[in-house]
C-alpha positions as CSV (number, residue, x, y, z in Angstrom):
1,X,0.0,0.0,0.0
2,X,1.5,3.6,-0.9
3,X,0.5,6.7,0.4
4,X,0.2,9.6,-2.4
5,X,3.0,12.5,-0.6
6,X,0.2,15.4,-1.5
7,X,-2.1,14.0,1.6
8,X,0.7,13.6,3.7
9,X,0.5,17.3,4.8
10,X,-3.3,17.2,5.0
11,X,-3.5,14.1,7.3
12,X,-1.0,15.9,9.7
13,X,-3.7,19.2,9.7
14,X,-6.5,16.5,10.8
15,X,-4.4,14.6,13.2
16,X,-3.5,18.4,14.4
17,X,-7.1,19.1,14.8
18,X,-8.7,16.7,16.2
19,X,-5.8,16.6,19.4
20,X,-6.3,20.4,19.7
21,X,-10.7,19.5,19.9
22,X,-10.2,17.0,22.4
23,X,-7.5,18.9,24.7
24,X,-10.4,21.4,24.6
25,X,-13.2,18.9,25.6
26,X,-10.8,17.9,28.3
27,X,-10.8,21.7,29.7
28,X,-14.6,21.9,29.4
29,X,-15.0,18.8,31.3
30,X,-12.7,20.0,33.8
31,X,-13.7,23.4,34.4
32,X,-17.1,24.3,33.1
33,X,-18.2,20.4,34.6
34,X,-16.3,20.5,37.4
35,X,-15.1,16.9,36.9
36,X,-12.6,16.3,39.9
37,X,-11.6,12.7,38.2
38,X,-9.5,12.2,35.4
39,X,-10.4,9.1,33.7
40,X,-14.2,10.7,33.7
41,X,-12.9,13.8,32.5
42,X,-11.3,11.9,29.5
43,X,-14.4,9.4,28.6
């Protein structure tokens, strides 16, 4: 199987993405929920 190079660079932009939306879901959970645990904050 072989990857075509000219989606490399957009696969890295949706990778990029989707870390920065759930890093933000984490900080909702924690502050706005005021989710004390970890693990629930992440699920």
């Amino acid at each position: 199987m072989t990857v075509d190079p000219g989606v490399v660079p957009g696969l890295l932009i949706l990778v990029a993405e989707l870390l920065a939306l759930s890093m933000v879901g984490y900080v909702v959970a924690r502050v706005a929920l005021r989710q004390d645990d970890d693990r629930l904050a992440l699920a």
